[in-house]
C-alpha positions as MATLAB code, in Angstrom:
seq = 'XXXXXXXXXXXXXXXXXXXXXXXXXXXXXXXXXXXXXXXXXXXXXXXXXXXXXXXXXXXXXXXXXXXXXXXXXXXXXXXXXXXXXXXXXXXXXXXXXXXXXXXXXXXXXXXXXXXXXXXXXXXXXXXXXXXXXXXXXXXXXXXXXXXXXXXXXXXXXXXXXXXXXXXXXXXXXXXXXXXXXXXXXXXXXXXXXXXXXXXXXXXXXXXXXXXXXXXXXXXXXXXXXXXXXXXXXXXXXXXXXXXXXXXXXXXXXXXXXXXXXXXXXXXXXXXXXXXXXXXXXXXXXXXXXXXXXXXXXXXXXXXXXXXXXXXXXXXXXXXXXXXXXXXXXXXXXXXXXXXXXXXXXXXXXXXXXXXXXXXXXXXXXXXXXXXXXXXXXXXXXXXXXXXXXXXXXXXXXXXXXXXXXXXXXXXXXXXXXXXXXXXXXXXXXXXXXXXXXXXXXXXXXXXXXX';
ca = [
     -27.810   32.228   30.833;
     -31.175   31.498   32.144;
     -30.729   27.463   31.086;
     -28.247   27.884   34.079;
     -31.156   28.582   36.522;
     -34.342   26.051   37.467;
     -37.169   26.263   34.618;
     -40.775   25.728   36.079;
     -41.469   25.050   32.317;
     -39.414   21.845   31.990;
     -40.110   20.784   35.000;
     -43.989   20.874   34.475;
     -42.896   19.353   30.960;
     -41.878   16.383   32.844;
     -44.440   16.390   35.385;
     -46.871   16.430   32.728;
     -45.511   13.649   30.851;
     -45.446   11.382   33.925;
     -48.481   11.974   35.496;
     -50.743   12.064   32.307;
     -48.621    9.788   29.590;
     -47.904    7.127   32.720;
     -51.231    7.484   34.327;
     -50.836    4.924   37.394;
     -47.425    3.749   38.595;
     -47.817    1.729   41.294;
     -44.947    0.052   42.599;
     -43.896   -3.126   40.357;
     -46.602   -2.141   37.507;
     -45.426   -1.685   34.237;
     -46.664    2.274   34.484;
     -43.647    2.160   37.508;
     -41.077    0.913   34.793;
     -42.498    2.865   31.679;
     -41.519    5.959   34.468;
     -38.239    4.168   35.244;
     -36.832    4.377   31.697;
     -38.576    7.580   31.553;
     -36.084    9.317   34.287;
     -33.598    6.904   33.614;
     -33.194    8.452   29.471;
     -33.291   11.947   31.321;
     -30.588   10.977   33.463;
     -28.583    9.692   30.567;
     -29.207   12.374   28.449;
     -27.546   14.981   31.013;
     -24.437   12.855   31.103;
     -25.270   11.352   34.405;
     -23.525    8.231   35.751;
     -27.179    5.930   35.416;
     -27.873    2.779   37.034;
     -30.916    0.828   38.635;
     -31.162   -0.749   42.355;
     -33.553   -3.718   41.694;
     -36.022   -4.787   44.637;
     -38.324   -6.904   45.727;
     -42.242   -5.484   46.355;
     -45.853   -7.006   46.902;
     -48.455   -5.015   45.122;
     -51.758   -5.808   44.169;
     -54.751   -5.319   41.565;
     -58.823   -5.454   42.159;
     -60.910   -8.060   41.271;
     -63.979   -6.454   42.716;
     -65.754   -4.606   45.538;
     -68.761   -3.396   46.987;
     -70.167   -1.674   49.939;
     -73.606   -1.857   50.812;
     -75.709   -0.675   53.660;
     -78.435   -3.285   54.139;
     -80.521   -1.617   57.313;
     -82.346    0.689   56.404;
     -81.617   -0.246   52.956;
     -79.524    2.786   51.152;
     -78.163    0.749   49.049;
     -74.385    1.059   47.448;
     -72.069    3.182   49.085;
     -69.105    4.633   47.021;
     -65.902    3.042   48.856;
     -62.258    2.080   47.835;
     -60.426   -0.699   49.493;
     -58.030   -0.564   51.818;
     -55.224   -2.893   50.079;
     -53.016   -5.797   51.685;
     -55.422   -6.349   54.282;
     -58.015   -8.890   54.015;
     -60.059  -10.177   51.166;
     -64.250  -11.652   51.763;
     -65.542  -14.855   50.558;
     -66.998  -14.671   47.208;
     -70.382  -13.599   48.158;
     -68.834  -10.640   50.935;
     -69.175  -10.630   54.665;
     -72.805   -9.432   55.827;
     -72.998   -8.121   59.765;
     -74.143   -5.616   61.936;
     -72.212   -2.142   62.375;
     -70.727   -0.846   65.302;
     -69.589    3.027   65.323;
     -66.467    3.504   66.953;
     -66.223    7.464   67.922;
     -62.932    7.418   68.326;
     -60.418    4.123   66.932;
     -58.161    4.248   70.399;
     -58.087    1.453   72.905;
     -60.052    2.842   75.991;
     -63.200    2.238   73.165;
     -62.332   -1.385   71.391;
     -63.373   -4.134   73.438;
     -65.556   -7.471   73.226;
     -68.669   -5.175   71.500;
     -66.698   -5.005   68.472;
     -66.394   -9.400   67.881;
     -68.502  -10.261   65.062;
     -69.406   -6.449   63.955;
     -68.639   -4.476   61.298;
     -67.092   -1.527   62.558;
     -67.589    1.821   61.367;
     -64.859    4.720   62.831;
     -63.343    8.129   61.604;
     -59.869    8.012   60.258;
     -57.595    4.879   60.795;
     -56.874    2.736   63.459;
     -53.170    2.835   64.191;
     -50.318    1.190   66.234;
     -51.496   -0.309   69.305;
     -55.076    0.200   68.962;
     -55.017   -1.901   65.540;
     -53.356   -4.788   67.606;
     -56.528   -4.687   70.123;
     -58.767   -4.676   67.612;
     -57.693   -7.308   65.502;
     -57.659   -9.434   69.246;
     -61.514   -9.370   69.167;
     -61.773  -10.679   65.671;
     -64.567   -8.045   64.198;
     -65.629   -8.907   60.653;
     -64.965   -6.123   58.988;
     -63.483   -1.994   59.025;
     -65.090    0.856   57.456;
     -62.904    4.184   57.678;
     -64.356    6.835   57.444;
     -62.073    9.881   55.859;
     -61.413   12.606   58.363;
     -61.352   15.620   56.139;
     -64.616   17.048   54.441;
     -64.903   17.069   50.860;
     -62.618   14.650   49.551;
     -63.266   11.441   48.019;
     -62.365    7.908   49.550;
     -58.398    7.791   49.520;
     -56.115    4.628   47.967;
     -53.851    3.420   50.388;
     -52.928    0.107   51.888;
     -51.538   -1.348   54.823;
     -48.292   -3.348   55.047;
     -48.006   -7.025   54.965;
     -45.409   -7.078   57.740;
     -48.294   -6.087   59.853;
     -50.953   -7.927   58.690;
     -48.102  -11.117   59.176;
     -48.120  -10.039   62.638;
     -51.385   -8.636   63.987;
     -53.805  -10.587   61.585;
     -56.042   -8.306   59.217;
     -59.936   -7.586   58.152;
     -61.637   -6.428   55.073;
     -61.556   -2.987   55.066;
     -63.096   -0.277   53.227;
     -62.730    3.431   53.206;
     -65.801    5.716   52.401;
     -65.948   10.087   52.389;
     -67.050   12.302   55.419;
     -69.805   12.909   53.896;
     -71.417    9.499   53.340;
     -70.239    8.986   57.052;
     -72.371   11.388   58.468;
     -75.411   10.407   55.985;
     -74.780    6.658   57.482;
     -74.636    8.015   61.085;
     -77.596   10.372   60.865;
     -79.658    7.500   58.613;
     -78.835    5.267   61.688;
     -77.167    2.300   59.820;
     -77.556   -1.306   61.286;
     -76.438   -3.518   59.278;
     -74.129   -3.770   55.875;
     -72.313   -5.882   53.195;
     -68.864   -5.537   52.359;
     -67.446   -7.300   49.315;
     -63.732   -7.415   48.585;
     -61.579   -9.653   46.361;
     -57.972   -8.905   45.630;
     -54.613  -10.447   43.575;
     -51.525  -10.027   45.069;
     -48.323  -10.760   43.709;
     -44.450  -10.950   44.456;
     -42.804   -8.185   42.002;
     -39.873   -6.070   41.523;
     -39.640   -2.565   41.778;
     -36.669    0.065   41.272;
     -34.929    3.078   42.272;
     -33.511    4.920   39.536;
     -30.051    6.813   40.514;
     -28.007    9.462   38.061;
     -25.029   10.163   40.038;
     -23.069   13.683   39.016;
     -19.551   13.590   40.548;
     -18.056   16.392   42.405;
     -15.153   18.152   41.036;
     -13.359   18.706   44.909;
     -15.267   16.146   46.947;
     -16.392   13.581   45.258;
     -16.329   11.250   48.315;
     -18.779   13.719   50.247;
     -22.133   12.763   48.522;
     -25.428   14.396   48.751;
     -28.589   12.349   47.745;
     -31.424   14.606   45.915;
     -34.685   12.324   45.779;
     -38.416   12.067   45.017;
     -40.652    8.510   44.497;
     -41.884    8.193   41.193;
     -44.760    5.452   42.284;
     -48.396    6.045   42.907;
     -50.920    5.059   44.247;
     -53.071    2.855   42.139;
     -54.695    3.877   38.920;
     -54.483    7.808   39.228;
     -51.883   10.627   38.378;
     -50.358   11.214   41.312;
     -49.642   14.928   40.250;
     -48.775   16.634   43.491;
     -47.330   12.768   44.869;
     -45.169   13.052   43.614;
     -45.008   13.335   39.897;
     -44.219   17.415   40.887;
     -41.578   15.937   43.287;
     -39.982   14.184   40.765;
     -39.758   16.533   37.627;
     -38.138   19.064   40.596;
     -35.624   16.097   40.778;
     -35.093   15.785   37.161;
     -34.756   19.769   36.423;
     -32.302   20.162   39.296;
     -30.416   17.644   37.769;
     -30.300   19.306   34.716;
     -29.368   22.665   36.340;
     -26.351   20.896   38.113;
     -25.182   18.887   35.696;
     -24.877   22.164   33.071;
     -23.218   24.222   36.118;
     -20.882   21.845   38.010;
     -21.009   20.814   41.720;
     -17.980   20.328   44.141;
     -19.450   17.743   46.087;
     -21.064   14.587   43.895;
     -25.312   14.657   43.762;
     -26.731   11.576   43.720;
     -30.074   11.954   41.869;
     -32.680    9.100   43.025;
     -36.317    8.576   41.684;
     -37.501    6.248   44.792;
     -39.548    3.371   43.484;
     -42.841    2.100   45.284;
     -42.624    4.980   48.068;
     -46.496    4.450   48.840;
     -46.098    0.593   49.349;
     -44.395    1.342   52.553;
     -40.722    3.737   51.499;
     -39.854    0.647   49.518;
     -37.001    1.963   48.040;
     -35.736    4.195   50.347;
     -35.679    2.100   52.703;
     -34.046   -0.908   50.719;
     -31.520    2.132   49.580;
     -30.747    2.345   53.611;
     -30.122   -1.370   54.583;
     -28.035   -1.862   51.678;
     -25.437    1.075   52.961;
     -25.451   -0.275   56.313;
     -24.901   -3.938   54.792;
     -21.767   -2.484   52.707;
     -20.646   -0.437   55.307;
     -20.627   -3.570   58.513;
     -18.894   -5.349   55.642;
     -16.343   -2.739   54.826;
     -15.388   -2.410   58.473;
     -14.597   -5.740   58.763;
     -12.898   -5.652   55.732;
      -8.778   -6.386   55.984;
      -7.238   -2.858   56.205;
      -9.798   -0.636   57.619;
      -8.726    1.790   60.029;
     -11.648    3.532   61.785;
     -11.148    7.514   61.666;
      -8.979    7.275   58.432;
     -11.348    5.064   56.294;
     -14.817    5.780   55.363;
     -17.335    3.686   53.711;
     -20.228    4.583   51.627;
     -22.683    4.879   54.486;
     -19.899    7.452   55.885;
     -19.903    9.398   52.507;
     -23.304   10.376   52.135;
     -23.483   13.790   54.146;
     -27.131   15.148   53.506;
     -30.466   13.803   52.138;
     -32.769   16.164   50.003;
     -36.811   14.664   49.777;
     -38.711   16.210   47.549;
     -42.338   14.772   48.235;
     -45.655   16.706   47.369;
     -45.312   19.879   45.017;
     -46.979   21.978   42.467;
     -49.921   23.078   43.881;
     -51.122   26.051   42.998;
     -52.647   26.945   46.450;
     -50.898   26.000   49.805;
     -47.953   26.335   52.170;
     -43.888   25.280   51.982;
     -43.210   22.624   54.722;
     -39.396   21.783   54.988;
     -39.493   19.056   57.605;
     -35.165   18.229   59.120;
     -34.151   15.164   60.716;
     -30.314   16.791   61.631;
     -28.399   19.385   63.509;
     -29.882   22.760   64.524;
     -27.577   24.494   61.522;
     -29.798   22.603   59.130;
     -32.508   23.847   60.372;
     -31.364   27.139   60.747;
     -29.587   27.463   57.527;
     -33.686   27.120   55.814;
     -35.262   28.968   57.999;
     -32.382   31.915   56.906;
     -32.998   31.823   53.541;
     -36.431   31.282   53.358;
     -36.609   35.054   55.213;
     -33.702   36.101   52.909;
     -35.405   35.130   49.348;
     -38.868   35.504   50.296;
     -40.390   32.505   49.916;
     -41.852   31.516   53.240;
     -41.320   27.622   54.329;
     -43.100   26.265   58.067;
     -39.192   24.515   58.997;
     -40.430   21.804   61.841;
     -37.314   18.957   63.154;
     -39.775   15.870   62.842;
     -40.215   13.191   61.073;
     -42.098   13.102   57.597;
     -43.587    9.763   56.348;
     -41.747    9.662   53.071;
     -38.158    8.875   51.673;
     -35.667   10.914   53.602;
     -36.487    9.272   56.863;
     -35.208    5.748   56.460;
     -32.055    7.370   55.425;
     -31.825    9.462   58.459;
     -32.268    5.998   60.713;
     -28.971    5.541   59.140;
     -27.428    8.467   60.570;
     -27.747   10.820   57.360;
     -29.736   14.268   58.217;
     -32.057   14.966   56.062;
     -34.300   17.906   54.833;
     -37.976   17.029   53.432;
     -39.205   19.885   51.521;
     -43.091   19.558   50.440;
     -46.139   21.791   50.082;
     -49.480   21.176   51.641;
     -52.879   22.553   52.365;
     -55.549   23.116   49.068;
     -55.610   20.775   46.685;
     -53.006   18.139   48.674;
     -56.453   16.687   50.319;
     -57.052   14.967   47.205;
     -53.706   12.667   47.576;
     -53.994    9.038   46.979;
     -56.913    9.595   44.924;
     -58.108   10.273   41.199;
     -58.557   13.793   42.157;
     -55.039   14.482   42.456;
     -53.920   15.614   38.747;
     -52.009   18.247   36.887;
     -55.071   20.658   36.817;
     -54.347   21.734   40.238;
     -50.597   22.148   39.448;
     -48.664   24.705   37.869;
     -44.967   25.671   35.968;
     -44.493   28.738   38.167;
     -45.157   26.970   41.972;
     -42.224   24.656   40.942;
     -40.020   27.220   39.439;
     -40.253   29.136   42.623;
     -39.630   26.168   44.863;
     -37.204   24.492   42.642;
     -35.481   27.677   42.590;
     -35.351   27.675   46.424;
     -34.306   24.076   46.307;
     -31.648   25.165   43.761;
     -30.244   28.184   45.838;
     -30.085   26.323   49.070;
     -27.841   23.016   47.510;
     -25.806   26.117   45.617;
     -25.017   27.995   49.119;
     -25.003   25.019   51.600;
     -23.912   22.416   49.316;
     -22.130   22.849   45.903;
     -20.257   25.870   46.179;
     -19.605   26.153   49.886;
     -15.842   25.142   50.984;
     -16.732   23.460   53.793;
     -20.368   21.654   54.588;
     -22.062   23.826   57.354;
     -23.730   21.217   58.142;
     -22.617   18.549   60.916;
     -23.700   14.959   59.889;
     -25.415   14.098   62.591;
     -28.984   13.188   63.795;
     -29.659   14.700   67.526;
     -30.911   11.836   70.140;
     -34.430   13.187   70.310;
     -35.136   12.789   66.820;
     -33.546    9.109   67.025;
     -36.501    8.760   69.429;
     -39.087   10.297   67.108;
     -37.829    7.913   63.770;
     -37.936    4.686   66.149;
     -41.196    5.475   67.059;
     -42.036    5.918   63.738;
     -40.983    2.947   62.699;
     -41.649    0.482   65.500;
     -44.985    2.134   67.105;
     -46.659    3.887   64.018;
     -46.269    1.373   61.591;
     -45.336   -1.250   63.649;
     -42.566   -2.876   61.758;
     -38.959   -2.926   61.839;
     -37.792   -2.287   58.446;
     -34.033   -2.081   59.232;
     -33.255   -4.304   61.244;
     -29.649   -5.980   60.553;
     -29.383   -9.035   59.170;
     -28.227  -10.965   62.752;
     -31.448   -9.435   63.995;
     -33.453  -11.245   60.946;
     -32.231  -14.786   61.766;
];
């Protein structure tokens, strides 16, 4: 009876296997596709309906890098790059630093031309447009949080294409404030880079309903990391709570069909997620003009899907449940409820999370983003985050949750509480998202391409 229910033990089974048999899967790499077939045998093995969607990423490996503070002379500086930005000539770029207290546009101007600047954080949406306008030579971030190492993260090359890009470097709080406080002048920054042209995947078991099989519900997590490390809490704990609520369903039976989707190359910019999005809304522009279609009796694919479930960031032993809802109030409602009902606690906020379930809402599909943060999730996009920090009964308890919610709201009820819609406001928040925080327009139809 209990093989009916979600098993923290499998689920850290997988998790385990993923994150410390794969160690690095970053989009395109053959760790990615080694976890591809991994969750792609799972999905096969449960009797789902298996296939691939095949896409086009750049990713990128090191050649080399160094950071080095030259006045007063304290030598090498830990630092990882900041990918798809800019690479040095072979011998690095050597300047003078300029400290930035705060990366906004009241404080770039003509000071920064020719400097290496030094700031806290990252320099974001409009203020990376200014700053790239007075052509410094180089960025050193400096991580916000104390006591976490350098982070691995890159930009995207639709904004570098646009705004232009600098080597860039990101060291720890703590060798910020030893560079501050040593009164740094002057520094080196080396960085060489390949990048290539590569193809990624999202893997999809699909479980058909038994009522409503035309009423489909996605359930996903990325599989990718970033490069080189585990990726334990991101999202190797996401992604076994995919593959274990798969299993649960696919023993008990669903009325409504689950789509089951490992996202491929999440952290080079919701890769897969997002190419999942523009394909529906290709299909469904095509459908409607299709010979036949009457609107308000006929609905396409795009119209199917009814609710997205993201499942980014879990297993840690210490922290909080986040359920983040791009939807109707009922959605929103309907977690808070049972979060007081079962007692497990969950912060429920309607915004948008930076992670799969948001280009799916820009296509009019609510969706609920369930993570955990706080403790150990500081260590994200670094070699820090791993399975020590992670454990069988923090998933079983919010798989379980996971598990009772899609049983109440989803599989068993007779009619789906939930209306599919995505209130105006949050339209605003995702297309600022998309067009002000990073800049880029990643769905834009295909009219709007030519």
């Amino acid at each position: 009876m209990t093989d009916l229910f979600f098993d923290g033990k499998r689920a850290y089974a997988h998790l385990s296997y993923l994150a410390v048999q794969i160690e690095g899967r970053l989009g395109g790499s053959e760790g990615e596709r080694q976890a591809a077939d991994y969750i792609a045998e799972q999905f096969a093995a449960l009797g789902l309906q298996v296939h691939r969607q095949e896409f086009p990423v750049r990713t990128y490996t090191l050649s080399s890098k160094r950071l080095e503070i030259l006045d007063p002379a304290l030598g090498e500086i830990p630092a990882e790059v900041m990918w798809i930005m800019a690479d040095t000539p072979p011998e690095g770029v050597e300047g003078d630093l300029f400290f930035l207290d705060s990366a906004s546009e009241e404080e770039i101007g003509p000071a920064v031309e020719g400097k290496i600047v030094l700031t806290l954080g990252g320099v974001r949406g409009p203020a990376y447009e200014r700053l790239m306008r007075f052509h410094p030579l180089g960025l050193i971030l400096i991580e916000p949080q104390v006591g976490t190492p350098p982070m691995r993260v890159e930009a995207l090359p639709e904004r570098r294409d646009k705004f232009g890009a600098i080597p860039t470097m990101r060291i720890a709080h703590e060798d910020g404030l030893r560079l501050l406080k040593a009164g740094a002048r002057r520094a080196r920054l080396l960085v060489r880079t390949t990048e290539a042209e590569v193809i990624s995947q999202n893997v999809i078991g699909e479980l058909p309903g038994s009522i409503f099989p035309d009423e489909i519900i996605v359930i996903g997590g990325h599989y990718d990391t970033a490069l080189g490390i585990q990726g334990a809490s991101d999202n190797t704990g996401g992604t076994a709570l995919v593959l274990e609520l798969a299993r649960v369903f696919a023993q008990g039976g669903t009325q409504r069909t689950l789509r089951f989707v490992g996202w491929g190359s999440e952290e080079l910019g919701l890769r897969g997620s997002v190419y999942y999005a523009r394909e529906l809304k290709k299909r469904d522009k095509e459908a409607r003009k299709a010979d036949g279609f009457v609107k308000g009796r006929d609905r396409t694919d795009l119209d199917q899907h009814r609710l997205c479930v993201n499942l980014d960031v879990h297993g840690a032993i210490l922290g909080e449940n986040v359920a983040l809802i791009l939807g109707p109030a009922d959605l929103s409602a309907a977690v808070r409820l049972m979060a007081k009902e079962i007692g497990v606690a969950h912060d429920v906020q309607e915004d948008v999370y930076s992670s799969d379930g948001t280009p799916l809402s820009e296509g009019g599909i609510p969706s609920v983003s369930f993570s955990r943060s706080g403790g150990t999730t500081s260590y994200l996009h670094s070699p820090r985050d791993v399975v020590d920090y992670l454990s069988p009964e923090v998933l079983e308890r919010n798989g379980r949750f996971v598990e009772r919610f899609l049983r109440r709201y989803v599989t068993e009820a007779a009619v789906l509480p939930f209306e599919r819609t995505i209130p105006e406001e949050q339209k605003k928040k995702i297309r600022d998202y998309f067009e002000k925080r990073l800049q880029i327009d990643y769905l834009e139809d295909e009219e709007k391409e030519k």
